[in-house]
TORPA-4810 file (N, C-alpha, C, O; in nm, 3 decimals):
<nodes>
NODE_1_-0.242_0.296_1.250_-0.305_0.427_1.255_-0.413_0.425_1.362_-0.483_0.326_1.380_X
NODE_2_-0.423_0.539_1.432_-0.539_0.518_1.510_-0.673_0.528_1.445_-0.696_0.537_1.324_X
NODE_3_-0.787_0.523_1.576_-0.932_0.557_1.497_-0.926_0.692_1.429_-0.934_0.722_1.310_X
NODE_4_-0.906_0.778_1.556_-0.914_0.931_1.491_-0.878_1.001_1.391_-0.905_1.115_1.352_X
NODE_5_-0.798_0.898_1.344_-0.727_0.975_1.199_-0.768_0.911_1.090_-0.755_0.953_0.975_X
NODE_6_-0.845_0.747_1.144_-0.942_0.693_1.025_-1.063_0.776_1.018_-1.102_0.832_0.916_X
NODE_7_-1.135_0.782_1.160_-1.244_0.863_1.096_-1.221_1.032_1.001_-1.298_1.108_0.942_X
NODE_8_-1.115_1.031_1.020_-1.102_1.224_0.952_-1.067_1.143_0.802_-1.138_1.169_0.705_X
NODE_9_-0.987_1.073_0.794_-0.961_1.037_0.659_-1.091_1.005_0.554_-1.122_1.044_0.442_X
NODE_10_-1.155_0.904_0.665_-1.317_0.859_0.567_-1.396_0.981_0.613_-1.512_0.946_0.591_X
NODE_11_-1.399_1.112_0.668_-1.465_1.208_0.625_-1.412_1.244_0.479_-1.485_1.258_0.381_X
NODE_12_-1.307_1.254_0.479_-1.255_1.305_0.340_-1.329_1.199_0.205_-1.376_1.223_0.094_X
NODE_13_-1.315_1.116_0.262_-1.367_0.954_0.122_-1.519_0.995_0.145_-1.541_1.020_0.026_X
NODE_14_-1.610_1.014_0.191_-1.740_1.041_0.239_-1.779_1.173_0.179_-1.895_1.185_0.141_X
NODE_15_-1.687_1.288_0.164_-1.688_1.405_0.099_-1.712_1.382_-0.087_-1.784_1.447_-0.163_X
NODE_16_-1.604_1.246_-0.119_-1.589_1.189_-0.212_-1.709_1.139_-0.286_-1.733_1.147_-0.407_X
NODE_17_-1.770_1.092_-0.201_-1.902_1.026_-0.194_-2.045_1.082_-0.248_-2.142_1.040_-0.311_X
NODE_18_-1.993_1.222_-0.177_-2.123_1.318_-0.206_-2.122_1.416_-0.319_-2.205_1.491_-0.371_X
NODE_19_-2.016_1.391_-0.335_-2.001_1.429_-0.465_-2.070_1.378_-0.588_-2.156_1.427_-0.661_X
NODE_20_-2.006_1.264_-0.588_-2.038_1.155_-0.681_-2.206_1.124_-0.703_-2.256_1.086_-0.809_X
NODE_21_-2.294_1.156_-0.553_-2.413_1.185_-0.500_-2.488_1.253_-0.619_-2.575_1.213_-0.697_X
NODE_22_-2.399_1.412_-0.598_-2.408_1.515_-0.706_-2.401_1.479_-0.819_-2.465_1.543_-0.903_X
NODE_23_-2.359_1.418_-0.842_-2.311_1.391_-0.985_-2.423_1.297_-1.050_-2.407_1.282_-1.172_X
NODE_24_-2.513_1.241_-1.005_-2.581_1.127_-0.980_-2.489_0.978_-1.056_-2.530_0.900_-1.142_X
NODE_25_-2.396_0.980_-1.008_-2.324_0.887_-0.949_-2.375_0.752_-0.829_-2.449_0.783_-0.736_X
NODE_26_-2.334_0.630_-0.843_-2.376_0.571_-0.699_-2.237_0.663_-0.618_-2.128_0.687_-0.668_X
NODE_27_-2.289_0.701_-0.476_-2.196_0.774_-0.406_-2.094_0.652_-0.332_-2.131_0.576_-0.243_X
NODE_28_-1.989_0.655_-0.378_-1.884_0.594_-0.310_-1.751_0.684_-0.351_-1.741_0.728_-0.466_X
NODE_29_-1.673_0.704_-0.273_-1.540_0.823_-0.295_-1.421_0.713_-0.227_-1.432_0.604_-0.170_X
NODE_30_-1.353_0.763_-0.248_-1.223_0.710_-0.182_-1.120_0.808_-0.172_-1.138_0.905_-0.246_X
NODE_31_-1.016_0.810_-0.101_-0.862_0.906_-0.100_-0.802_0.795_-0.028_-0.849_0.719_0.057_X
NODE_32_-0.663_0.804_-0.090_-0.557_0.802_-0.089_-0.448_0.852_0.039_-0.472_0.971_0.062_X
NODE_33_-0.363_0.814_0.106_-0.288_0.852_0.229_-0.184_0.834_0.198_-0.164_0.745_0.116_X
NODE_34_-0.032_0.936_0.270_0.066_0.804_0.243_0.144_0.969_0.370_0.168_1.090_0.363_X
NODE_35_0.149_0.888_0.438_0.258_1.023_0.567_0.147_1.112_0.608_0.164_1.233_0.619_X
NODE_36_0.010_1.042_0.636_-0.087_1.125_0.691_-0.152_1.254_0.615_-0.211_1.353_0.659_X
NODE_37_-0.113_1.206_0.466_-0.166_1.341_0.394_-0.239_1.271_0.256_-0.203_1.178_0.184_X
NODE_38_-0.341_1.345_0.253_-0.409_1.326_0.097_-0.327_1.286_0.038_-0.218_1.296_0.093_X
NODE_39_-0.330_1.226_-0.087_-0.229_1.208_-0.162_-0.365_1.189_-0.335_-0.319_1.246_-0.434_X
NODE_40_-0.445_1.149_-0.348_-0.496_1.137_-0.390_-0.631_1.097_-0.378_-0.650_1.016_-0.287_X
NODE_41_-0.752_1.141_-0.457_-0.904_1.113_-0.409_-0.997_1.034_-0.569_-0.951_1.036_-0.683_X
NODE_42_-1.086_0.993_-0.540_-1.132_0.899_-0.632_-1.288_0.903_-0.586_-1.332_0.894_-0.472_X
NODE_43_-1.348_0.916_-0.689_-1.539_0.889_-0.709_-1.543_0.803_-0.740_-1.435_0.746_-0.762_X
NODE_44_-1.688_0.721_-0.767_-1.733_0.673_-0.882_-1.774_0.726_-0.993_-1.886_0.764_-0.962_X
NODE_45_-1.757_0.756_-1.111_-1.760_0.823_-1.239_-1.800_0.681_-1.361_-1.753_0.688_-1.474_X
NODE_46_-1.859_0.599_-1.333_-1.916_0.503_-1.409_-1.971_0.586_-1.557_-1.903_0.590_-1.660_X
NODE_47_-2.110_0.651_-1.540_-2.139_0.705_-1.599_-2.095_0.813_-1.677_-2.110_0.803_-1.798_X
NODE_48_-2.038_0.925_-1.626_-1.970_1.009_-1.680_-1.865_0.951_-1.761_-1.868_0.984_-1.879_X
NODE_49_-1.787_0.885_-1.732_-1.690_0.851_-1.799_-1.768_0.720_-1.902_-1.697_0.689_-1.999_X
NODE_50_-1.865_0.664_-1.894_-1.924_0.531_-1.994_-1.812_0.466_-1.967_-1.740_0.445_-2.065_X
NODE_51_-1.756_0.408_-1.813_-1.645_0.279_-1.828_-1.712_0.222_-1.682_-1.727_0.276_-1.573_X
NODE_52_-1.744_0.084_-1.735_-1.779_0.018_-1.613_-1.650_0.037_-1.504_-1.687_0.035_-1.387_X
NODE_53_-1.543_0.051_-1.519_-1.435_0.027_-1.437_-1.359_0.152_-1.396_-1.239_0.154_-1.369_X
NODE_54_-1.471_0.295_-1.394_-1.455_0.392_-1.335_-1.478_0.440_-1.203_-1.507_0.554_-1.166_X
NODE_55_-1.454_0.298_-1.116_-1.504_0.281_-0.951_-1.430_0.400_-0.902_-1.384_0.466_-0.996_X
NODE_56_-1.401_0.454_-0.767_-1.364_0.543_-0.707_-1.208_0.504_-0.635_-1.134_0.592_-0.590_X
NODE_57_-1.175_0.357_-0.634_-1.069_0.301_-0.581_-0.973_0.331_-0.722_-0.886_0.418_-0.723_X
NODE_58_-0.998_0.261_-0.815_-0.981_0.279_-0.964_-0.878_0.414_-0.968_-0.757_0.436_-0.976_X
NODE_59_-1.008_0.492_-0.959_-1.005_0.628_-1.020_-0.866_0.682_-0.912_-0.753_0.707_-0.955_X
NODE_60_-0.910_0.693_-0.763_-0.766_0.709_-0.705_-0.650_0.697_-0.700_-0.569_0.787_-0.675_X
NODE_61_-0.615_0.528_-0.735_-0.530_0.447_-0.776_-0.435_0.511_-0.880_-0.317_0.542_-0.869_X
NODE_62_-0.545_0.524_-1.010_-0.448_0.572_-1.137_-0.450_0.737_-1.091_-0.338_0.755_-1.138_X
NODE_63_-0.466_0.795_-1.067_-0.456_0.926_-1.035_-0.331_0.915_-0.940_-0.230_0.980_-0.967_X
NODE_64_-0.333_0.856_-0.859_-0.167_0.859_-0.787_-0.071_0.827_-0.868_0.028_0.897_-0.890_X
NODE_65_-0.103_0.687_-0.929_0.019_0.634_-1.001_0.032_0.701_-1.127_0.130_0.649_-1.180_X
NODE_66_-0.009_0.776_-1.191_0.040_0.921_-1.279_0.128_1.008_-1.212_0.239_1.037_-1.256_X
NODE_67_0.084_1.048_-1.109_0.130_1.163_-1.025_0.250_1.118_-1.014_0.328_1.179_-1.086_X
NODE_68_0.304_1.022_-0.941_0.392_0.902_-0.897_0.529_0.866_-0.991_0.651_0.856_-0.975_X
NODE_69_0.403_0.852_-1.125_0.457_0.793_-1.183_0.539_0.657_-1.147_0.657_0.630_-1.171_X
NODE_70_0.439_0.584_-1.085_0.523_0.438_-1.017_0.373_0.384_-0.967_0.279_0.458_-0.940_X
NODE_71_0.372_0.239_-0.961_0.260_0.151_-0.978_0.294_0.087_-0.836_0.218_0.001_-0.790_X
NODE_72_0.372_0.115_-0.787_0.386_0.034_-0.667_0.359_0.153_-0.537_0.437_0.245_-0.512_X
NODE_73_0.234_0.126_-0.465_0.201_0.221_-0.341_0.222_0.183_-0.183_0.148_0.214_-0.089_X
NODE_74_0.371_0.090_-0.178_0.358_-0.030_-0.028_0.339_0.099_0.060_0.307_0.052_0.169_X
NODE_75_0.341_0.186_0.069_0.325_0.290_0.231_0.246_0.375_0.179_0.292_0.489_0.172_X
NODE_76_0.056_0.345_0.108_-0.028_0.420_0.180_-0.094_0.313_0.192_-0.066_0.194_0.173_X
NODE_77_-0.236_0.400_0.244_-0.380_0.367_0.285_-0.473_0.427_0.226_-0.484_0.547_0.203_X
NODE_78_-0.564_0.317_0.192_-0.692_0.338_0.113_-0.775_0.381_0.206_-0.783_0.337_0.321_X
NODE_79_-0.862_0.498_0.141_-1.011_0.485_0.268_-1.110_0.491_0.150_-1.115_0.585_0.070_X
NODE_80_-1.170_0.408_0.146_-1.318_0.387_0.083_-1.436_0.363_0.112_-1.448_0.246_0.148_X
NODE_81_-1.561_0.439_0.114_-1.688_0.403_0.154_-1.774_0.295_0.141_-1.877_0.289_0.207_X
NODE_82_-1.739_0.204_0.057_-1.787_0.102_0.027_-1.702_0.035_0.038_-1.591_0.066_-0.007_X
NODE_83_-1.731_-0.109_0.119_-1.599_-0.221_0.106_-1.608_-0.278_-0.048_-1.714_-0.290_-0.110_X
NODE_84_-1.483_-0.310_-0.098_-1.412_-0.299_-0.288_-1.456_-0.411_-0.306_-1.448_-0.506_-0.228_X
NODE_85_-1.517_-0.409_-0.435_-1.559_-0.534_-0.536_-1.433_-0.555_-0.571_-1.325_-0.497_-0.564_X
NODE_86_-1.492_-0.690_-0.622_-1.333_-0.787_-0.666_-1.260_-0.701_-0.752_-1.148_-0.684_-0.706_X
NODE_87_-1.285_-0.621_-0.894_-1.196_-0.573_-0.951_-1.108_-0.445_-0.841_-0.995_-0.414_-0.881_X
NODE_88_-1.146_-0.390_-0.740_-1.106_-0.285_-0.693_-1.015_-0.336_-0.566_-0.922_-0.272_-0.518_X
NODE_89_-1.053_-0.443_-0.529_-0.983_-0.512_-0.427_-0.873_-0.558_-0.515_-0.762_-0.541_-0.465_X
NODE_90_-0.874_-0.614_-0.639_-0.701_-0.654_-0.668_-0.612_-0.581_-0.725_-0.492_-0.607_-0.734_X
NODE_91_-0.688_-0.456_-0.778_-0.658_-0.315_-0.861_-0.552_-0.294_-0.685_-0.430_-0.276_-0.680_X
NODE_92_-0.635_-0.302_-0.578_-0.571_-0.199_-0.416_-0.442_-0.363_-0.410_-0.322_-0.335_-0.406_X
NODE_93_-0.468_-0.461_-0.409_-0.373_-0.599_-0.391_-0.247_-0.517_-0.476_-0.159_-0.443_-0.431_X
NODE_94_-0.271_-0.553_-0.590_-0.150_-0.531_-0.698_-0.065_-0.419_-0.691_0.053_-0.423_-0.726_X
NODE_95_-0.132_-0.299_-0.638_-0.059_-0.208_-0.623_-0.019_-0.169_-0.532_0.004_-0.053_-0.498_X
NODE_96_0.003_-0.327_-0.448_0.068_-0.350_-0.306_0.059_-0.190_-0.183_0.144_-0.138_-0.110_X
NODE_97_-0.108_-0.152_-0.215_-0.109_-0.032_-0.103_-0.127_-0.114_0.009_-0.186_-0.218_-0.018_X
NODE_98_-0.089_-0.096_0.149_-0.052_-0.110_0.254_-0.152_-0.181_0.344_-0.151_-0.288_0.406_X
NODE_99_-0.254_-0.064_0.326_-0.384_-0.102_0.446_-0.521_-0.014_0.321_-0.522_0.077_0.238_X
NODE_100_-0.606_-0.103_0.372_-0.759_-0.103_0.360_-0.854_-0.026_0.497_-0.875_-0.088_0.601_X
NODE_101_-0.895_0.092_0.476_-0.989_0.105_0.558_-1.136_0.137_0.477_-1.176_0.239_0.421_X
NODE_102_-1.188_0.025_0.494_-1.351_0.102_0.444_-1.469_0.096_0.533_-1.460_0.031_0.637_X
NODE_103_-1.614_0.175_0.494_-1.694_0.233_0.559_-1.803_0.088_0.620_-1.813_0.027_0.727_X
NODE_104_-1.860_0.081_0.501_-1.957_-0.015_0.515_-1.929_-0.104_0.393_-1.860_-0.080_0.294_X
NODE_105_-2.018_-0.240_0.433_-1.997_-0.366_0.369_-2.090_-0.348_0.239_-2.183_-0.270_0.219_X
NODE_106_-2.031_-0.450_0.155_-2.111_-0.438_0.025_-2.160_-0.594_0.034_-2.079_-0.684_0.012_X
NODE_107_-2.307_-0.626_0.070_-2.352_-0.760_0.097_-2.336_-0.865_-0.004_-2.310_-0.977_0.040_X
NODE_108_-2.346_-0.851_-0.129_-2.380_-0.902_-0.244_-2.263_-0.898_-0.305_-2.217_-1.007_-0.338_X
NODE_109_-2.181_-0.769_-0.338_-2.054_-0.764_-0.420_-1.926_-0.732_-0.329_-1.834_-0.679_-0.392_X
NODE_110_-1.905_-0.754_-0.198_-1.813_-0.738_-0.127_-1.643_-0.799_-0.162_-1.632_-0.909_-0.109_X
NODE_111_-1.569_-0.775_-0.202_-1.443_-0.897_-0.167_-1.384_-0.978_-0.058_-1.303_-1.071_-0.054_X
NODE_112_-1.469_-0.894_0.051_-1.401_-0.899_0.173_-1.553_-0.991_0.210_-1.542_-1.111_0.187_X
NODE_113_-1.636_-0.962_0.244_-1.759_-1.021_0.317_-1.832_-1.151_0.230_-1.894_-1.248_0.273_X
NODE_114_-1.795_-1.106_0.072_-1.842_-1.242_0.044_-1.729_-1.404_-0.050_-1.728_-1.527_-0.062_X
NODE_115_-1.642_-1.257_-0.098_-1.500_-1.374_-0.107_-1.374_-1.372_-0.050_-1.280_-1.420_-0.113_X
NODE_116_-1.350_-1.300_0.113_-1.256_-1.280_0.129_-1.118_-1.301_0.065_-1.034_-1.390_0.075_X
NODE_117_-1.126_-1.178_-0.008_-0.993_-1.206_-0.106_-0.890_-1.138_-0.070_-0.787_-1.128_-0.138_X
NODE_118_-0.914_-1.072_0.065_-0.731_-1.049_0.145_-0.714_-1.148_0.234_-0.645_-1.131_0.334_X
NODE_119_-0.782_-1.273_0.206_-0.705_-1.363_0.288_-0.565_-1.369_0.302_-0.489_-1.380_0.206_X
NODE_120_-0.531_-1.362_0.414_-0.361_-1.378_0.413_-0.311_-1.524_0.385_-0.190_-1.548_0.379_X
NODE_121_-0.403_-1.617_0.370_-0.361_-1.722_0.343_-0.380_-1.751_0.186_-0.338_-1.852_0.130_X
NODE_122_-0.435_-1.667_0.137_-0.456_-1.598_-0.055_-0.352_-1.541_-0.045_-0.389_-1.428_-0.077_X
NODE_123_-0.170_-1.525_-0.010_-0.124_-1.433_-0.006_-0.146_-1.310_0.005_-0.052_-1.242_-0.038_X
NODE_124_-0.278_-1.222_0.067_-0.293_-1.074_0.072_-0.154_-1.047_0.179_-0.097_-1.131_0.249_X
NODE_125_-0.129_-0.924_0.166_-0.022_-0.879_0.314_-0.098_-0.708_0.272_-0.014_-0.619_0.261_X
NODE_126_-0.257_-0.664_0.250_-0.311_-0.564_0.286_-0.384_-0.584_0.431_-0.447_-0.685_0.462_X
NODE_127_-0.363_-0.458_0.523_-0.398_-0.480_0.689_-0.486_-0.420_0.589_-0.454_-0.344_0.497_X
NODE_128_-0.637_-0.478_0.629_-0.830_-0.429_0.609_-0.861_-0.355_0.792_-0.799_-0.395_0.891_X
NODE_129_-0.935_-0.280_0.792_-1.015_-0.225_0.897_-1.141_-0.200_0.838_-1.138_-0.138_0.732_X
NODE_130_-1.259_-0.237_0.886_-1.359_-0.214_0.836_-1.511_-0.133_0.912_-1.539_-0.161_1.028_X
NODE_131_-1.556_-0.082_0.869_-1.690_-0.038_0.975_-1.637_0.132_0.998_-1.708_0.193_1.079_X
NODE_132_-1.543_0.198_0.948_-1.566_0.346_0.965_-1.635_0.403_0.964_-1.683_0.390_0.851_X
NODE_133_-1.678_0.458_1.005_-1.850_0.562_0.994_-1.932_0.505_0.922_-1.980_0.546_0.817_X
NODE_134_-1.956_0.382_0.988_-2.062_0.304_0.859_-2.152_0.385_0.868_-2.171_0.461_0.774_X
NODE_135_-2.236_0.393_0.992_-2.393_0.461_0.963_-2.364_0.535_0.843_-2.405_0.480_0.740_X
NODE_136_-2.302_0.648_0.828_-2.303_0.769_0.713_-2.288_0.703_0.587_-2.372_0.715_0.497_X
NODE_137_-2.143_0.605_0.574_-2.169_0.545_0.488_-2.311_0.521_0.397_-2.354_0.578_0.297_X
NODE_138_-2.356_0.421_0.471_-2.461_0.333_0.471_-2.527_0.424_0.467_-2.524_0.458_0.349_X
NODE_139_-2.603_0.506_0.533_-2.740_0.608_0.456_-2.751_0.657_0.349_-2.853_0.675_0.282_X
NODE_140_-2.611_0.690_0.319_-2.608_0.814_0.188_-2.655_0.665_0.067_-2.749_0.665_-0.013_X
NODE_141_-2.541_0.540_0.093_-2.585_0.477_-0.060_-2.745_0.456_-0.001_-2.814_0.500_-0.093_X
NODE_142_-2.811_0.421_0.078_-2.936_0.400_0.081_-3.009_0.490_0.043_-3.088_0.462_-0.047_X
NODE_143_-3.009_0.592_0.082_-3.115_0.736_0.060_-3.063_0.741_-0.125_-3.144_0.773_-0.212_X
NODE_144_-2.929_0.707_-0.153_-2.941_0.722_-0.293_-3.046_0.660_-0.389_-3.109_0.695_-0.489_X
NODE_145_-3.037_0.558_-0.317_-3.140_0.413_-0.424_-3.274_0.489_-0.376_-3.355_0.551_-0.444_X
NODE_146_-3.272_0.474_-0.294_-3.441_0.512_-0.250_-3.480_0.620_-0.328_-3.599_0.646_-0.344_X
NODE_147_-3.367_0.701_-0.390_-3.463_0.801_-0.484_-3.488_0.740_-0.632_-3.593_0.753_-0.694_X
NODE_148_-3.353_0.660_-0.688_-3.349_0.578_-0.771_-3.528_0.519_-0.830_-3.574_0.523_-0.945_X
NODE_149_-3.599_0.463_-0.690_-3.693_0.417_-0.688_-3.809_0.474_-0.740_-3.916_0.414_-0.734_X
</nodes>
């Protein structure tokens, strides 16, 4: 895929985001691709829902695979604002989606930055791209905490 159609996609996951913002949610969104079209979108809903494991990858994920009705996604793409903690990185592994594009890095809980767990030599076969509109990314969760404070 090219850039241009990553960055329009993580506008859409970033839309996701601000939502979740709204919601007072930590803002991270995600959508779903598969033939260059939405296919599905995902918040974080932790709270609202009272399930630690209401991440925004999560939430996308099973929202397709209802729709779908099929657990296996090999031809889309993830776009997520936050690079995926381990449960969300093997939740995107298992359900053999295609490619990974996310915004900005998660320093502390990353899968990718601190346990690379699409190693292809971990058997991953997900293509990662990373750094999409980080700045935006990256401000919104910052300016979030900072009110947190």
């Amino acid at each position: 895929m090219n850039n241009d159609l990553d960055k329009l996609f993580m506008a859409e996951a970033i839309k996701e985001a601000k939502l979740a913002y709204k919601e007072r949610e930590v803002p991270v969104g995600a959508v779903i691709v598969i033939d260059n079209k939405i296919v599905a979108r995902g918040r974080n809903t932790r709270i609202k829902d009272n399930l630690v494991t209401s991440h925004a990858e999560i939430n996308a994920i099973l929202s397709l695979e209802k729709e779908l009705n099929q657990r296996i996604l090999d031809n889309a793409t993830i776009y997520v604002t936050l690079e995926p903690c381990p449960m969300c990185a093997y939740a995107i592994m298992e359900s053999h989606i295609k490619r990974l594009v996310y915004g900005t890095v998660d320093p502390k809980r990353g899968a990718i930055s601190t346990l690379d767990i699409f190693n292809k030599s971990l058997g991953s076969k997900v293509e990662v791209c990373g750094n999409i509109e980080k700045e935006e990314c990256e401000s919104l969760l910052k300016e979030f905490f900072k009110e947190l404070r």
